[in-house]
Biopython code that builds the backbone (N, CA, C, O; Angstrom):
import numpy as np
from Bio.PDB.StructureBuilder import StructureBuilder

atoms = [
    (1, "UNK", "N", (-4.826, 0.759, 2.727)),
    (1, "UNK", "CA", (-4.513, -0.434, 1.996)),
    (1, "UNK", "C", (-3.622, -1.289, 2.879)),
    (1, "UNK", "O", (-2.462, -0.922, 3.067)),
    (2, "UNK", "N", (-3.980, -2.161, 3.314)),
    (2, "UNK", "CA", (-2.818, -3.040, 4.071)),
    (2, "UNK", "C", (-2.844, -4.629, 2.749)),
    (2, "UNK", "O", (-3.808, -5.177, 2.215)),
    (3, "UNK", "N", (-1.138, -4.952, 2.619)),
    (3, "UNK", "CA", (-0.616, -6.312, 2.320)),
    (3, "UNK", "C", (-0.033, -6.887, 3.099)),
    (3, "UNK", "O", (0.492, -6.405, 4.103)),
    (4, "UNK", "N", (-0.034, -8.113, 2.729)),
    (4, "UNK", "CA", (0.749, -9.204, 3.585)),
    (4, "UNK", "C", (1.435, -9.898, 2.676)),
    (4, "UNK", "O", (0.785, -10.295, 1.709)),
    (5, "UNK", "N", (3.071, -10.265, 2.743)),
    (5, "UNK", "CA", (3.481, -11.186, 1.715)),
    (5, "UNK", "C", (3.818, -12.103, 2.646)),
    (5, "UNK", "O", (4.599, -11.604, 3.456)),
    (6, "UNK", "N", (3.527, -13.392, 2.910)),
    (6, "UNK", "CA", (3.821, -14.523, 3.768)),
    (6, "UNK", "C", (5.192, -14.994, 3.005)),
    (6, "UNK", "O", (5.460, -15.109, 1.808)),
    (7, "UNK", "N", (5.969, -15.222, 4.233)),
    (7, "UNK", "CA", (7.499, -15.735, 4.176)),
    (7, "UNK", "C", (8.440, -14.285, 4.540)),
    (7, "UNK", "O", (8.016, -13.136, 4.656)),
    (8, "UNK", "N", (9.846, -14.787, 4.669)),
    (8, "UNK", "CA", (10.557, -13.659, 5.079)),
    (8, "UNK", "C", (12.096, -14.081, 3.805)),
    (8, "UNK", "O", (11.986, -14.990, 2.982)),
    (9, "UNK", "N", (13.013, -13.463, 3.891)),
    (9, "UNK", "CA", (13.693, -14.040, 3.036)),
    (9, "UNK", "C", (15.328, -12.417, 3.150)),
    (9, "UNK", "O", (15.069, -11.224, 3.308)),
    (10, "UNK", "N", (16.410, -12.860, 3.042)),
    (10, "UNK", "CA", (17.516, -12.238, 3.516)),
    (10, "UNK", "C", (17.593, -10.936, 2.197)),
    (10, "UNK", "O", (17.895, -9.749, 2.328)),
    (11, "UNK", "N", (17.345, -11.415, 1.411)),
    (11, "UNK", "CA", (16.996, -10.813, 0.249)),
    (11, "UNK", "C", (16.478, -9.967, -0.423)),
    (11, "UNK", "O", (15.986, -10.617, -1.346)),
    (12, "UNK", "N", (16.206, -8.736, -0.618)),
    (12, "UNK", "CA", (15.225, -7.525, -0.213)),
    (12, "UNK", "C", (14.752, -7.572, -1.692)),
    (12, "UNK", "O", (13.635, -7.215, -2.064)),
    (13, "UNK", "N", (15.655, -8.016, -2.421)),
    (13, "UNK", "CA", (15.468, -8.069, -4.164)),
    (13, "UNK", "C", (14.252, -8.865, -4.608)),
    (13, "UNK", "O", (13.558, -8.816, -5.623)),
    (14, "UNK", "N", (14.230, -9.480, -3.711)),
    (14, "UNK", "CA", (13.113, -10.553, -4.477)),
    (14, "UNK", "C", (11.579, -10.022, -4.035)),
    (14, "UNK", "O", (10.661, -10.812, -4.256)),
    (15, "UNK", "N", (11.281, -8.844, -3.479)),
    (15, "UNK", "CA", (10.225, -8.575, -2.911)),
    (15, "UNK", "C", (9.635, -7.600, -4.094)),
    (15, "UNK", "O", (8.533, -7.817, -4.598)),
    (16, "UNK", "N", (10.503, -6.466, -4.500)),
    (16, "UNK", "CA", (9.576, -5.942, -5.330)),
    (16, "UNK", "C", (9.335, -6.716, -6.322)),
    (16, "UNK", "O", (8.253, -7.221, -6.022)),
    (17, "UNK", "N", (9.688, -7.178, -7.424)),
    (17, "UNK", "CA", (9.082, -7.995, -8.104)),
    (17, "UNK", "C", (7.794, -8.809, -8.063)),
    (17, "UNK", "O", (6.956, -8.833, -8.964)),
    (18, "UNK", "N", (7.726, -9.598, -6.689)),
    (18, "UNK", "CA", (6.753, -10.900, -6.089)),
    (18, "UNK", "C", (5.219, -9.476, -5.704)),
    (18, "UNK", "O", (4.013, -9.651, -5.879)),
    (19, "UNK", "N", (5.881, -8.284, -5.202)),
    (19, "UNK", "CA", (4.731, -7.178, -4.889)),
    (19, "UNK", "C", (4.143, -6.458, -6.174)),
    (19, "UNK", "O", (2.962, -6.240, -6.442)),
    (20, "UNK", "N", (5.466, -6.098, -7.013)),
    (20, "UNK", "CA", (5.228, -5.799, -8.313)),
    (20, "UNK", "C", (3.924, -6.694, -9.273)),
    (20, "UNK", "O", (2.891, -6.181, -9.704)),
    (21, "UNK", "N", (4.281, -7.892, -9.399)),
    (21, "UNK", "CA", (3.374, -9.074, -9.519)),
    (21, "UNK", "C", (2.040, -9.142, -9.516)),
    (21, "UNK", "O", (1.239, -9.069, -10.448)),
    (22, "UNK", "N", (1.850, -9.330, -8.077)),
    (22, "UNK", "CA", (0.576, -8.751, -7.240)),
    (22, "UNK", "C", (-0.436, -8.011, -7.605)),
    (22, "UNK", "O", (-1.620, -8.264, -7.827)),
    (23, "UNK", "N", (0.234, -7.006, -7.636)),
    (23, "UNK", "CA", (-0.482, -5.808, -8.342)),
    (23, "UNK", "C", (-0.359, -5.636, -9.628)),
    (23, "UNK", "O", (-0.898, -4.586, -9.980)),
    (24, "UNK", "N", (-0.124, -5.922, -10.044)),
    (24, "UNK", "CA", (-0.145, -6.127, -11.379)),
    (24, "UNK", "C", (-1.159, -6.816, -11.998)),
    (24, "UNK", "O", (-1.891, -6.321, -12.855)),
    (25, "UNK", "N", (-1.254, -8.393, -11.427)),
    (25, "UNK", "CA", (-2.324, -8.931, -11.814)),
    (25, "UNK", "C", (-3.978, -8.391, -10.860)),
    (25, "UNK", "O", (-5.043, -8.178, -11.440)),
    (26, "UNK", "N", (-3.816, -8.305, -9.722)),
    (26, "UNK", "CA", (-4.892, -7.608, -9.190)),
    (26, "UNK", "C", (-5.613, -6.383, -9.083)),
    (26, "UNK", "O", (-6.830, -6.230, -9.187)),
    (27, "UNK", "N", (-4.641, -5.434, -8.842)),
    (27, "UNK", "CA", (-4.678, -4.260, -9.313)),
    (27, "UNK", "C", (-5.182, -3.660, -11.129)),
    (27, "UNK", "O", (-5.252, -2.626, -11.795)),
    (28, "UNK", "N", (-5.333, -4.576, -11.195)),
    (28, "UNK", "CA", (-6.135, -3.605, -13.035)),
    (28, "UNK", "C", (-7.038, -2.381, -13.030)),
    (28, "UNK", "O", (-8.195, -2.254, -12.629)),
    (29, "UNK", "N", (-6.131, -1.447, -13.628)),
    (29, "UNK", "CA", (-7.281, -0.444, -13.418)),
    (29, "UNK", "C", (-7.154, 1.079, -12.212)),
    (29, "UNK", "O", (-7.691, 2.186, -12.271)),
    (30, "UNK", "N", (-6.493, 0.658, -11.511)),
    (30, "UNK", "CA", (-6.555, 1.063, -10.141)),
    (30, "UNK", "C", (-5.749, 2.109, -10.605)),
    (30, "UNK", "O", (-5.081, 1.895, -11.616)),
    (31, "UNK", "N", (-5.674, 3.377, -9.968)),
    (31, "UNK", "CA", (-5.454, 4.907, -9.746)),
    (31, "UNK", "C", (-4.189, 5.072, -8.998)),
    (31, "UNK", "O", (-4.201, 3.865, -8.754)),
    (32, "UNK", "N", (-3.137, 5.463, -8.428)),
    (32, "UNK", "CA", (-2.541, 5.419, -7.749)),
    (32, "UNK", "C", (-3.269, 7.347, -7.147)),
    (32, "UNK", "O", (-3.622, 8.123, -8.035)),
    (33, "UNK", "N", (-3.353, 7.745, -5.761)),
    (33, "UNK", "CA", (-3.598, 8.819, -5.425)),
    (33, "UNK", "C", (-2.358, 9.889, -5.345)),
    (33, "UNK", "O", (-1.219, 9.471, -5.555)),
    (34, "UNK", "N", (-2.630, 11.545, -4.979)),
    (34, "UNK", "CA", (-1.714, 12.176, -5.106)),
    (34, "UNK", "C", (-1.686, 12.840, -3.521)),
    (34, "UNK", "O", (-2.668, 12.624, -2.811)),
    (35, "UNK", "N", (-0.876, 13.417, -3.136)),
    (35, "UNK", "CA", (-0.766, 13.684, -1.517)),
    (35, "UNK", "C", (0.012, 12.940, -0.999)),
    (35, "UNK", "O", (0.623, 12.054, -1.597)),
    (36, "UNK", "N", (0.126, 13.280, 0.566)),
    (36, "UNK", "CA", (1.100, 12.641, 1.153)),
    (36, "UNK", "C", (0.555, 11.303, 1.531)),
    (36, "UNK", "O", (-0.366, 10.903, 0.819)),
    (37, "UNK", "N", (0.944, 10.529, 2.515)),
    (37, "UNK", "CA", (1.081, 9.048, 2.840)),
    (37, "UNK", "C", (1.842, 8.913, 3.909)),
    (37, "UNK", "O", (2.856, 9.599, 4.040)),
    (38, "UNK", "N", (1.311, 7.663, 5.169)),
    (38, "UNK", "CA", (1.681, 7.006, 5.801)),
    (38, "UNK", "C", (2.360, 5.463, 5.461)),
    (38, "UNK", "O", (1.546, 4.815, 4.804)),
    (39, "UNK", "N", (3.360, 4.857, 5.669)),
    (39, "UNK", "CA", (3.113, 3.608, 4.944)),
    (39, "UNK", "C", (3.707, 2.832, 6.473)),
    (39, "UNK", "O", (4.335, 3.542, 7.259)),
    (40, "UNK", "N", (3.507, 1.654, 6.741)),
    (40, "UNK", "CA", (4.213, 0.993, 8.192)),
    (40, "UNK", "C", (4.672, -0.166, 7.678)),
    (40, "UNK", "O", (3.984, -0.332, 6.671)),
    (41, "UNK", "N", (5.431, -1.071, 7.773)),
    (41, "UNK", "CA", (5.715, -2.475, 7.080)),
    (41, "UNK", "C", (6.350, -3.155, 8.531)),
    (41, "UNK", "O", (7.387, -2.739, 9.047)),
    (42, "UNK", "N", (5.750, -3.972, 8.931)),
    (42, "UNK", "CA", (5.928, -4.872, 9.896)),
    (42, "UNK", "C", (6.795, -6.333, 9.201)),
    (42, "UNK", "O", (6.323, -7.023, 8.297)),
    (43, "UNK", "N", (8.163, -6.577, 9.885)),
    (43, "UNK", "CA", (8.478, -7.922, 9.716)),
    (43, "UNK", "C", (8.437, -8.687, 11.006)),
    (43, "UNK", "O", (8.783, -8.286, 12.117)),
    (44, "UNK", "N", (7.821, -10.181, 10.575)),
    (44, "UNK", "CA", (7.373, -10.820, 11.542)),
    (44, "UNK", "C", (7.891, -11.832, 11.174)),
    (44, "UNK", "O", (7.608, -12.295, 10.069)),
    (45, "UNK", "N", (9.302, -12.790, 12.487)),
    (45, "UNK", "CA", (9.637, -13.680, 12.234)),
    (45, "UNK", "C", (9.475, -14.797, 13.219)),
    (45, "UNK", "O", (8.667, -14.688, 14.141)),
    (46, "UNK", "N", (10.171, -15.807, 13.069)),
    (46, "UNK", "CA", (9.608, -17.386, 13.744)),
    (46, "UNK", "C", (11.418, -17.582, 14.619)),
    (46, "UNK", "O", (12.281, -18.124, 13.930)),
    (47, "UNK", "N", (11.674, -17.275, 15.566)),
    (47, "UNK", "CA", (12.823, -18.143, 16.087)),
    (47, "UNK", "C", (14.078, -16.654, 16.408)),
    (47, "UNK", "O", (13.676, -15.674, 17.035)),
    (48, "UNK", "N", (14.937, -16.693, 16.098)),
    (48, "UNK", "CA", (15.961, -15.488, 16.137)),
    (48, "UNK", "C", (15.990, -14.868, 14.889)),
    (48, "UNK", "O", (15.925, -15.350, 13.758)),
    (49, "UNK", "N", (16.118, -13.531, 15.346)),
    (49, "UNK", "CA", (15.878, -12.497, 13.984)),
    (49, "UNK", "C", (16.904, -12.729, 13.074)),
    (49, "UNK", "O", (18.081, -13.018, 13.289)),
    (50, "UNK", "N", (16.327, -12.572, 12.068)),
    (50, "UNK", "CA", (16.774, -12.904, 10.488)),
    (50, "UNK", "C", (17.929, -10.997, 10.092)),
    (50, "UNK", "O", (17.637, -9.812, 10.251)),
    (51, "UNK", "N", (18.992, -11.606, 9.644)),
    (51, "UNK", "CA", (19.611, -10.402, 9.355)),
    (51, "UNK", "C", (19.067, -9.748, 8.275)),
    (51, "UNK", "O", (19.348, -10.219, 7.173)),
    (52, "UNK", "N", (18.245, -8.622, 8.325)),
    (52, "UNK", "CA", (17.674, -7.881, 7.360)),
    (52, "UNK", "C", (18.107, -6.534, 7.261)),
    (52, "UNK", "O", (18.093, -5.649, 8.116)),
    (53, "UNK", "N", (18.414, -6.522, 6.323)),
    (53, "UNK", "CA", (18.622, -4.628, 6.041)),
    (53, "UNK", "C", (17.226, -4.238, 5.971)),
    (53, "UNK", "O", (16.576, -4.834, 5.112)),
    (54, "UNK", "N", (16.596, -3.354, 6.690)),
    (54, "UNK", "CA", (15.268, -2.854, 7.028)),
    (54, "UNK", "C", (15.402, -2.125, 5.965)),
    (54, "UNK", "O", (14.683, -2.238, 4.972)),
    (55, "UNK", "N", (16.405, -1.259, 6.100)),
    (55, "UNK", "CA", (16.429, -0.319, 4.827)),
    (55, "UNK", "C", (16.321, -0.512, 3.374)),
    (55, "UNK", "O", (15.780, 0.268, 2.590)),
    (56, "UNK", "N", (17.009, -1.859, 3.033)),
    (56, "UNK", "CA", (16.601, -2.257, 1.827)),
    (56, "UNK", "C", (15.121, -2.586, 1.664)),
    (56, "UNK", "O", (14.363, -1.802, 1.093)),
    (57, "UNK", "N", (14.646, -3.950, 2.255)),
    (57, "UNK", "CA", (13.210, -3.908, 2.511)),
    (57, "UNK", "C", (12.845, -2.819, 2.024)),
    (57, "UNK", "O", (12.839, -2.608, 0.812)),
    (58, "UNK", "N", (12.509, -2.016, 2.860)),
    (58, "UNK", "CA", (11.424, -0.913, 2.898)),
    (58, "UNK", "C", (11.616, 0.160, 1.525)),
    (58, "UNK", "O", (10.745, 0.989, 1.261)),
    (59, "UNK", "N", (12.697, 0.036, 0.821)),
    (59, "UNK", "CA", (12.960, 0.923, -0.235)),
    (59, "UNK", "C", (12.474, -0.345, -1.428)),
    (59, "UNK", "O", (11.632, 0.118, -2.197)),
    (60, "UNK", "N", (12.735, -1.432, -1.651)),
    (60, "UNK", "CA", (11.911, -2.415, -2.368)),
    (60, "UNK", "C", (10.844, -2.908, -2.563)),
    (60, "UNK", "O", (10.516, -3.506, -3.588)),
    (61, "UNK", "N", (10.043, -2.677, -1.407)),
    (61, "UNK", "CA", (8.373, -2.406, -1.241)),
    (61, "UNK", "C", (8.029, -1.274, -1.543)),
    (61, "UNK", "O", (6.966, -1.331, -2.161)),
    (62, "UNK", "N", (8.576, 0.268, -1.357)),
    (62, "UNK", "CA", (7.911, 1.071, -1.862)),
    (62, "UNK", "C", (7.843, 1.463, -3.311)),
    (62, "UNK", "O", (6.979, 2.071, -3.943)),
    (63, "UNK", "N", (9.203, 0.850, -3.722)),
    (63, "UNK", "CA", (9.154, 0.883, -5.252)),
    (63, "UNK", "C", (8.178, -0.013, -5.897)),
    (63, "UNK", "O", (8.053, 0.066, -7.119)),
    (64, "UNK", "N", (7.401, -0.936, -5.162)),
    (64, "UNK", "CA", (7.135, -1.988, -5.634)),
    (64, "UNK", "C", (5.677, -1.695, -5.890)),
    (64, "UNK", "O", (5.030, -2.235, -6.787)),
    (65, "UNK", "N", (4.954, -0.334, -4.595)),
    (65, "UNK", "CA", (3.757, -0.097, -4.859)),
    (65, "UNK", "C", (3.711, 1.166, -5.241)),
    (65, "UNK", "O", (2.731, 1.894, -5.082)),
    (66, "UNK", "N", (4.963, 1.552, -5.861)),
    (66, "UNK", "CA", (4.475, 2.994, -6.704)),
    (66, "UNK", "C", (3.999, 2.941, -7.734)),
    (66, "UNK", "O", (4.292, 2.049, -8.530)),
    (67, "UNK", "N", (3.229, 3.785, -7.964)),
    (67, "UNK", "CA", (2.440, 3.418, -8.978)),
    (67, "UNK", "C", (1.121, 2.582, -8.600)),
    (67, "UNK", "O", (0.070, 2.442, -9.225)),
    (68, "UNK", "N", (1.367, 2.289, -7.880)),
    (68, "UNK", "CA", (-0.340, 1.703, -7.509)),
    (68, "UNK", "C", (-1.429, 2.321, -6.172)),
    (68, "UNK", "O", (-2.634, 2.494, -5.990)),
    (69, "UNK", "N", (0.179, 2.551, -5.249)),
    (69, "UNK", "CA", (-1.183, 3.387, -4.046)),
    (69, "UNK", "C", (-0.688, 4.615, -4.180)),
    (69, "UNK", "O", (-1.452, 5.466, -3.723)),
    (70, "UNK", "N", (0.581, 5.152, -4.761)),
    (70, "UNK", "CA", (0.508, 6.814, -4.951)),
    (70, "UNK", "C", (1.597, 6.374, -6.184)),
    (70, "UNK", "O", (1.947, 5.288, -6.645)),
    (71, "UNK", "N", (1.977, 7.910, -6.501)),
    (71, "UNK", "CA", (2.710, 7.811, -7.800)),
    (71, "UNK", "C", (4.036, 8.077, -7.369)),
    (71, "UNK", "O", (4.796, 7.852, -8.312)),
    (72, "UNK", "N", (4.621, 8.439, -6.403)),
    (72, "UNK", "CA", (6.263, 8.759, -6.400)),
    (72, "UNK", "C", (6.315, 8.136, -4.419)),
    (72, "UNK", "O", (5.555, 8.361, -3.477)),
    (73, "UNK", "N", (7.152, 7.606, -4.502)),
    (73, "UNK", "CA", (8.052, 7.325, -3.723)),
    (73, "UNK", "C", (7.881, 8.720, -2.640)),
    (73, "UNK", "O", (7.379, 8.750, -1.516)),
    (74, "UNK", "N", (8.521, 9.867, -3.473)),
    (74, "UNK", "CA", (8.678, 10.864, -2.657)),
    (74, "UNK", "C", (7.337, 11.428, -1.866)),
    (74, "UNK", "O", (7.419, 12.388, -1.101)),
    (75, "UNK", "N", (6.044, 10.707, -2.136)),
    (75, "UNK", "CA", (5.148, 11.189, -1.228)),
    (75, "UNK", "C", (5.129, 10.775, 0.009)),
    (75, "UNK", "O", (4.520, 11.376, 0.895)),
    (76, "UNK", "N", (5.804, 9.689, 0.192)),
    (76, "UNK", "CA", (5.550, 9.139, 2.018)),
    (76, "UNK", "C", (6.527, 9.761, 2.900)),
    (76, "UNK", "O", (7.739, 9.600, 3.046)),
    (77, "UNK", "N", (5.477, 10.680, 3.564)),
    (77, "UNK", "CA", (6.026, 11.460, 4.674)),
    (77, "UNK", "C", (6.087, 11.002, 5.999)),
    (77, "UNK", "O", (6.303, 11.715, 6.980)),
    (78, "UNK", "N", (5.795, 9.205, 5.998)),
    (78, "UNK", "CA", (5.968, 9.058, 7.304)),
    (78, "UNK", "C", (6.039, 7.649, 7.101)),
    (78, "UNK", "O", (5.113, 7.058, 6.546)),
    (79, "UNK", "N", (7.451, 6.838, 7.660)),
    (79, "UNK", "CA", (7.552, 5.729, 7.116)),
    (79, "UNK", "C", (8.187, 5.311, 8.492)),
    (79, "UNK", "O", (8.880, 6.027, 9.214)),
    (80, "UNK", "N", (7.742, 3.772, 8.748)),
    (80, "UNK", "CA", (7.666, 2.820, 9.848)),
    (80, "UNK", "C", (8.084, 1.706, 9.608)),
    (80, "UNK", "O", (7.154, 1.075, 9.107)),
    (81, "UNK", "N", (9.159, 0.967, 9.698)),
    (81, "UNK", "CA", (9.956, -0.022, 9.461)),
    (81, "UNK", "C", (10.333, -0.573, 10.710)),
    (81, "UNK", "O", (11.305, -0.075, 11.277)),
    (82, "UNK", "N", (9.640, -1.651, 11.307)),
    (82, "UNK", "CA", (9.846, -2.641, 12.354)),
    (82, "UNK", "C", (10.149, -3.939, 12.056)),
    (82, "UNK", "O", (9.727, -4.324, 10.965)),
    (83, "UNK", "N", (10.761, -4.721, 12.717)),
    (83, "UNK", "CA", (11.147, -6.261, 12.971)),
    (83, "UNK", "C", (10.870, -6.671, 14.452)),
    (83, "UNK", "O", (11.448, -6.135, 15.397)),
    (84, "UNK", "N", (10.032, -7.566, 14.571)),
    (84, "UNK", "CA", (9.406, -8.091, 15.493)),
    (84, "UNK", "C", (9.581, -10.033, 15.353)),
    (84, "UNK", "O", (10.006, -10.603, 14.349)),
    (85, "UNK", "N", (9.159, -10.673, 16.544)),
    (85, "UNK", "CA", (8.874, -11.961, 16.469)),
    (85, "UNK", "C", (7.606, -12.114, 16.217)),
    (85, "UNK", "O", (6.936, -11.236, 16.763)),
    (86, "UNK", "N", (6.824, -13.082, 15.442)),
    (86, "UNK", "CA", (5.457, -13.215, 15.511)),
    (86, "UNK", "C", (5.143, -14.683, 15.477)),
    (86, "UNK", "O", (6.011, -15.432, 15.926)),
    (87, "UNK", "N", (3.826, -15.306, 14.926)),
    (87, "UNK", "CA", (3.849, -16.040, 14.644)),
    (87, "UNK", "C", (3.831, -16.943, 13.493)),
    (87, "UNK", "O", (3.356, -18.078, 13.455)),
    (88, "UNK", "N", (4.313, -16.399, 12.716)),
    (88, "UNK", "CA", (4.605, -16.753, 11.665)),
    (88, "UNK", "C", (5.712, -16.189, 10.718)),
    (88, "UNK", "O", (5.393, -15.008, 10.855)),
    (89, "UNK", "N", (6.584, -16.154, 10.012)),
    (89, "UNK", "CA", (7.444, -14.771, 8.930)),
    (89, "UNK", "C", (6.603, -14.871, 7.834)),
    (89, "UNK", "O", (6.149, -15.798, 7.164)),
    (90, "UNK", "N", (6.510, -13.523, 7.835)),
    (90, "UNK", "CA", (5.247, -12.323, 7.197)),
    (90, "UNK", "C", (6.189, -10.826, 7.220)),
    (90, "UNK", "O", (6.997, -10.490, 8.086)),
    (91, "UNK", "N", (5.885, -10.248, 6.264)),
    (91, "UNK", "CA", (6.290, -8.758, 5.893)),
    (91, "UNK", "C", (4.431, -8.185, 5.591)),
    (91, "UNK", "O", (3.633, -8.534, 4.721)),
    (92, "UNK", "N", (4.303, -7.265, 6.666)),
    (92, "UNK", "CA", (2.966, -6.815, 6.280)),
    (92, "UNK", "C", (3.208, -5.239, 6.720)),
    (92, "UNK", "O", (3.678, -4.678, 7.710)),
    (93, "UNK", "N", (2.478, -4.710, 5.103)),
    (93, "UNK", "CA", (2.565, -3.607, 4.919)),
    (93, "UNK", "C", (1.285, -2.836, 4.908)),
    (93, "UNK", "O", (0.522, -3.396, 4.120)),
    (94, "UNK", "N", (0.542, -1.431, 5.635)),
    (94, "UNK", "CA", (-0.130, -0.639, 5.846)),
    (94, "UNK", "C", (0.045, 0.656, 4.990)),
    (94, "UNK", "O", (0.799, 1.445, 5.559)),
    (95, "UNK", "N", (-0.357, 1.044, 3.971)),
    (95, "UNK", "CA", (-0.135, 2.426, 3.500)),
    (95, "UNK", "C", (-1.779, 3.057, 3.787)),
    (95, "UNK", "O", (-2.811, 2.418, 3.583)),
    (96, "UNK", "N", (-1.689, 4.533, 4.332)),
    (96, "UNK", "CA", (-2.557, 5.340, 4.388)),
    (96, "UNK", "C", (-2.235, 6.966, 4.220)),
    (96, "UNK", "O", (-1.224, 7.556, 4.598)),
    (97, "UNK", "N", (-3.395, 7.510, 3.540)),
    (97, "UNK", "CA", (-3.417, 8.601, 3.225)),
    (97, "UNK", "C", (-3.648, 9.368, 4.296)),
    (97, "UNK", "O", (-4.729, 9.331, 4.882)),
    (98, "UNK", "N", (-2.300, 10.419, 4.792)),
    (98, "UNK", "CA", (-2.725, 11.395, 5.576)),
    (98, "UNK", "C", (-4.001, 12.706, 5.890)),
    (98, "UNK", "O", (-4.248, 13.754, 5.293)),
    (99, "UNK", "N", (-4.330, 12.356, 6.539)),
    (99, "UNK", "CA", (-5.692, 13.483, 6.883)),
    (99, "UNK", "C", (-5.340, 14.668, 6.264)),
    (99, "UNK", "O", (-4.502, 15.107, 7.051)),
    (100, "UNK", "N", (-5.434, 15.476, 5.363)),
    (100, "UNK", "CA", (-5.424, 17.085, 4.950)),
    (100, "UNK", "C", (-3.930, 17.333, 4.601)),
    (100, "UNK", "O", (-3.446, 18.436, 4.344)),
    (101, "UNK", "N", (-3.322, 16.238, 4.628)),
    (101, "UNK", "CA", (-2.050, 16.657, 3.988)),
    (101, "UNK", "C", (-1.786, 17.185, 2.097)),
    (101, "UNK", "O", (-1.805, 16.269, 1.274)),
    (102, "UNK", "N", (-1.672, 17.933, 1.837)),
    (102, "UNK", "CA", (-1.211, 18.037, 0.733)),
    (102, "UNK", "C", (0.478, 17.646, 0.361)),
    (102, "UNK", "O", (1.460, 17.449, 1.076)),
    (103, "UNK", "N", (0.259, 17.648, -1.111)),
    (103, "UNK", "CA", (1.973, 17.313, -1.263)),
    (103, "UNK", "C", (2.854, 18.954, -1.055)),
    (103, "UNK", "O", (2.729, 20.021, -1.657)),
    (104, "UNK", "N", (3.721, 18.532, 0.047)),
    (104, "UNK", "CA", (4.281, 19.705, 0.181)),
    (104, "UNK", "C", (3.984, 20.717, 1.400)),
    (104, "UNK", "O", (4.739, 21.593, 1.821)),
    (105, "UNK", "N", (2.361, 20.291, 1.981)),
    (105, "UNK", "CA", (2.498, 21.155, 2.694)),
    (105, "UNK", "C", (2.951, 20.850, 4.384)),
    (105, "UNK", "O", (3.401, 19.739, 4.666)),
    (106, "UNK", "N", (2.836, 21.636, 5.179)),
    (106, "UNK", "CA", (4.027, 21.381, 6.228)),
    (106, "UNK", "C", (2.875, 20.127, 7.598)),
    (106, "UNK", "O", (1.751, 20.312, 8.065)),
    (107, "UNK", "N", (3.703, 19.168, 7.762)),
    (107, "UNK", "CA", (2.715, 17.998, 9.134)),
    (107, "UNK", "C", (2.402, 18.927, 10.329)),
    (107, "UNK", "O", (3.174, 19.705, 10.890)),
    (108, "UNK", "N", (1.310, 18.717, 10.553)),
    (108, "UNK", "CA", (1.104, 18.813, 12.385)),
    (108, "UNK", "C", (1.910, 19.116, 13.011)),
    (108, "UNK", "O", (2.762, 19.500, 12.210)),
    (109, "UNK", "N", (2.370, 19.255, 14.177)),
    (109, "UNK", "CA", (3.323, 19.366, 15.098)),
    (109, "UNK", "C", (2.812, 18.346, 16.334)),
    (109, "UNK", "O", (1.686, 18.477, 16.814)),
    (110, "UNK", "N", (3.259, 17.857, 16.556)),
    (110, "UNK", "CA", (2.256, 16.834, 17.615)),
    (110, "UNK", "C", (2.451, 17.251, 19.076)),
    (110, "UNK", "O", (1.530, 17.531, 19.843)),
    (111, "UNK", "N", (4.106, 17.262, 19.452)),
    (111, "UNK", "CA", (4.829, 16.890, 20.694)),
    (111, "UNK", "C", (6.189, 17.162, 20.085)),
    (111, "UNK", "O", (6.558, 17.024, 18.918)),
    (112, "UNK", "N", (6.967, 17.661, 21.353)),
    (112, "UNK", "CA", (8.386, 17.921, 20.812)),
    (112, "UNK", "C", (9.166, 17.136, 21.968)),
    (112, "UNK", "O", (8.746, 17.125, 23.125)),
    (113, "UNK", "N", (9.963, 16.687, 21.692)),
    (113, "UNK", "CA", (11.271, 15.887, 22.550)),
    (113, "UNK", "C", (12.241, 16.624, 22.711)),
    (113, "UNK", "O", (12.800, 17.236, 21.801)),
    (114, "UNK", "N", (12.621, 16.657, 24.161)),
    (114, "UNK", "CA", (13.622, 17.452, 24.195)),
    (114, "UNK", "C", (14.636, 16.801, 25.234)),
    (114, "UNK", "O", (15.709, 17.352, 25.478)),
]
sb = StructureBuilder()
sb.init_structure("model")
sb.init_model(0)
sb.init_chain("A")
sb.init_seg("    ")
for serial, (resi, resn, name, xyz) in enumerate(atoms, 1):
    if name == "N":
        sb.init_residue(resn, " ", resi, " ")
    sb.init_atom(name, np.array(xyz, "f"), 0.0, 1.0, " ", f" {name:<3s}", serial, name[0])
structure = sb.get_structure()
């Protein structure tokens, strides 16, 4: 599922609602799935970066699509929160369902850093 909410804004409050919204009116009907999850949310701004708590963001968008692409918060086992320049300010968000993940059971191992 990828969104895009065009504009950027200091404000992290005003996002779930405007996402809440969204889905709300579009979303009719729709299932939220069970398992784990990827989700990525790209902010993309115009000029010098905008002071954003990433952290808020990203906890106001996910509240915003629970309930619509999974049911708890606590399923995203892998969360990606960037701020970038682009061409335009845009907050665009990617959620995907992990390959064979169940809820609970243990990720891949990919590569270790040491």
């Amino acid at each position: 599922m990828e969104l895009v909410v065009d504009g950027l804004t200091s404000q992290a409050k005003y996002y779930k609602p405007l996402i809440y919204e969204f889905f709300r009116k579009a979303w009719r009907g729709s299932r939220p799935a069970w398992g784990e999850f990827s989700v990525e949310i790209q902010l993309e701004y115009v000029g010098d970066p905008p002071w954003l708590d990433l952290d808020n963001v990203a906890k106001a968008i996910l509240d915003a699509i629970k309930g619509y692409a999974f049911h708890d918060d606590a399923q995203v086992a892998r969360l990606l929160v960037e701020r970038a320049a682009g061409d335009r300010e845009r907050i665009a968000v990617t959620v995907r369902k992990l390959p064979g993940a169940a809820m609970g059971a243990p990720l891949t191992r990919v590569g270790e850093v040491r």
